[in-house]
N, C-alpha and C positions, 0 to 999 in steps of 0.2 A: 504494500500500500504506500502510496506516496503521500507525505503530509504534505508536504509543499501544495500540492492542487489544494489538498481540505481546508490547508489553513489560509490561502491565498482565492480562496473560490469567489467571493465575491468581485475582485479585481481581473479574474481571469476571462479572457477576451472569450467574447462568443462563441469563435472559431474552433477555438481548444479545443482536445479530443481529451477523453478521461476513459478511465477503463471499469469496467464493470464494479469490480472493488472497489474502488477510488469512489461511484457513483454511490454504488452503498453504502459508504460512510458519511459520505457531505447528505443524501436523501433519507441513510437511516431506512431502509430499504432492501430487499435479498436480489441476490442473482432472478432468481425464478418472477419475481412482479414484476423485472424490468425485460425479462424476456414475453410475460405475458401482455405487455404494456404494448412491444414490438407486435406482437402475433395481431394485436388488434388495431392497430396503424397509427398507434398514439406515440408513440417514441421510434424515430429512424434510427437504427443503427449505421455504424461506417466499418468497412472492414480494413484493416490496415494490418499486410502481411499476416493474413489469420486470425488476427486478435480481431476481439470485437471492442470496438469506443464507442461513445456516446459523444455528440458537440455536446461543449456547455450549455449553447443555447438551447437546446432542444430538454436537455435538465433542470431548465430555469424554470420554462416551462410547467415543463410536467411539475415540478415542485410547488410552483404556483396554481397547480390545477388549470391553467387556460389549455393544455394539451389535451 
């Protein structure tokens, strides 16, 4: 897990990619709601070399409930 994303998440550009871990500690959130959240077209995933990320903005989002 990286703190730097958790502890810097507010400042962190839209663009940013965060990894599923990363997303479940800033959202307080499992793997499984954020893959359920995808299967339902509420949150895009980005694939980078296999990994799966999330944009920040699309976390914001969802966090905010407007996704």
């Amino acid at each position: 897990m990286s703190n730097s994303i958790i502890t810097s998440f507010d400042q962190a550009p839209d663009s940013a990619l965060v990894s599923l871990n990363d997303a479940g500690a800033i959202a307080s959130r499992s793997r499984a709601s954020f893959y359920r959240d995808n299967k339902a077209g509420r949150l895009p995933f980005v694939k980078v070399c296999g990994s799966t990320r999330i944009r920040v903005s699309d976390l914001r989002k969802l966090i905010s409930g407007v996704a």
